[in-house]
N, C-alpha and C positions, 0 to 999 in steps of 0.2 A: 881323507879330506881333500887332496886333490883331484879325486876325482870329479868332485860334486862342482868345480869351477869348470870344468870338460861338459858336464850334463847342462850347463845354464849357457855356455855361447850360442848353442844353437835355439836358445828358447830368445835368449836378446836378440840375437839374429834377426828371429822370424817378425818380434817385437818391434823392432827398429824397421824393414819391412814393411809391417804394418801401419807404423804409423807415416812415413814415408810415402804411402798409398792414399791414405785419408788427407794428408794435406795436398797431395798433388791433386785429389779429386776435388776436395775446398777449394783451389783455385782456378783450376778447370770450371766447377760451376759456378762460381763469381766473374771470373774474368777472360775466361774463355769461349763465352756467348757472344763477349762483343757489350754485356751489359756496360753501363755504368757504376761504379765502386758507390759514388753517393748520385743520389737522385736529385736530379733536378726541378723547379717546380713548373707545373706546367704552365704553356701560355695564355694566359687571359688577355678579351679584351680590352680590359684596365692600364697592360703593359704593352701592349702593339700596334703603333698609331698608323694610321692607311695613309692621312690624309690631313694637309694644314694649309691655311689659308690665311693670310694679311690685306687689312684692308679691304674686304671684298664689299660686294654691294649687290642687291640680291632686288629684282623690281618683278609688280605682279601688275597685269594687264586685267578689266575685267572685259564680258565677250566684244563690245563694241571699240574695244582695243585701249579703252582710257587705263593709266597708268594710275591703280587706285591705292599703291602700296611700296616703298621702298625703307629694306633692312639694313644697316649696315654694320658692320662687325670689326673691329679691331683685328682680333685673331680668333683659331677656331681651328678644331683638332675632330677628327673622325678618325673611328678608330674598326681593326679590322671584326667583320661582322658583327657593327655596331653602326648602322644610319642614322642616327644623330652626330649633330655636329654640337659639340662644346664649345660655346664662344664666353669672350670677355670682349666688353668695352661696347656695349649695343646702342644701335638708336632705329628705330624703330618710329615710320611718318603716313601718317594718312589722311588724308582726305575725306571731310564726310562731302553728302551730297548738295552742298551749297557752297562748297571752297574752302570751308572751316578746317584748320589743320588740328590732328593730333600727334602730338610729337612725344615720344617715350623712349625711355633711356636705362640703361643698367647696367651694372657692375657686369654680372655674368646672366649664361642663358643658355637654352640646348632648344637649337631647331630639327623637330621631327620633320622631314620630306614628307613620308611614307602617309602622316596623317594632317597632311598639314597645318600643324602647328606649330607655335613659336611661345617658349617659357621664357619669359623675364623673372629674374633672380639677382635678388640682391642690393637692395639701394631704391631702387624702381621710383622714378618721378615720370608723372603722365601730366602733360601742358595741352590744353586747349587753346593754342597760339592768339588765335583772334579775339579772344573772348576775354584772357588772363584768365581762366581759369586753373589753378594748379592740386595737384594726386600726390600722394604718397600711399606705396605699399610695399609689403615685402616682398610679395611677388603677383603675378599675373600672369595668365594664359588666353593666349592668341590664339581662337580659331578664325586662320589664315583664311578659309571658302565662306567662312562667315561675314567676314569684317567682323568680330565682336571680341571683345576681351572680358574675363571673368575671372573673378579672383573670390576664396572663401576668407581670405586675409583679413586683417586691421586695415582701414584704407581713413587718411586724413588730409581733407579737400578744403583749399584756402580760394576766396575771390577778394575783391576788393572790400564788400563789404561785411563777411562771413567768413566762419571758419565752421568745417562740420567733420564729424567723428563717425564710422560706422564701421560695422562686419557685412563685410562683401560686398562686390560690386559685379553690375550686369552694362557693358558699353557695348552699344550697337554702333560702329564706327561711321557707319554712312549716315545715320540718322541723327547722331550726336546726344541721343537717348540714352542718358545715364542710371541707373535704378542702386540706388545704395540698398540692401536686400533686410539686415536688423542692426540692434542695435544705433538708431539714428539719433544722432545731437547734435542740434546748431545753432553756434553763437553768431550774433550781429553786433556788427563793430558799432559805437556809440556815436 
């Protein structure tokens, strides 16, 4: 019987060895690349802002140099390869072509450069200064080379003497040419 404890050191041995080998190569290939133990997630847009701005104010010329357009923004975040800018706190002023002002305003927005565009989001009130006329929508989009704003939204237009209810609207900014698109209903104050 003692012998048979002489026959097994060298099979623990080689065992012990053995496994001494497979964990030093387990760590070798986990940690000896240089990798990471746990992974990281990668960087999105969403988490890496390029760019922020306060207060800004943003004016468009058209060719004969008249200033037919000014944005301005509370705050506003650009993010890395992502050319739009996130803003909060907007107003948004234009000019049709008789002096009439359009004034717009909103919670939040995201101005595309690239296309130039400008989305109003969120609260969205549209004033035809001169006129009293007043918009509500939930939101709208600004093509900026247009002058024109167009929204497929609920849009709800108060004046002095009316109130009207519609789906969608088509504003040509210079013209002051409003087209409520369907759904139209309008009450007259008594």
């Amino acid at each position: 019987m003692g012998n048979s404890g002489e026959d097994l050191r060298p099979m623990k041995l080689t065992f012990s060895s053995l496994l001494l080998m497979a964990i030093a190569t387990f760590f070798w290939m986990t940690l000896g690349r240089g990798d990471e133990v746990i992974p990281t997630a990668p960087l999105t847009t969403d988490s890496v802002p390029d760019s922020y701005v306060e207060r800004a104010e943003r004016w468009s010329y058209d060719p004969q140099g008249m200033r037919i357009q000014h944005l301005t923004m509370g705050s506003g975040t650009t993010y890395i390869n992502d050319p739009v800018t996130y803003a909060e706190d907007l107003t948004f002023l234009s000019p049709d072509k008789n002096g009439n002002r359009w004034h717009m305003t909103a919670a939040q927005g995201q101005l595309h450069p690239e296309i130039k565009e400008l989305l109003l989001l969120e609260g969205v009130e549209i004033n035809q200064l001169e006129r009293g006329a007043n918009m509500q929508t939930s939101h709208i989009r600004l093509l900026l080379n247009e002058n024109r704003a167009i929204t497929d939204a609920r849009v709800h237009m108060s004046t002095a003497n009316s109130t009207t209810t519609a789906t969608g609207l088509n504003l040509d900014l210079t013209s002051s040419q409003a087209t409520l698109l369907h759904e139209v209903e309008t009450r007259y104050a008594k």
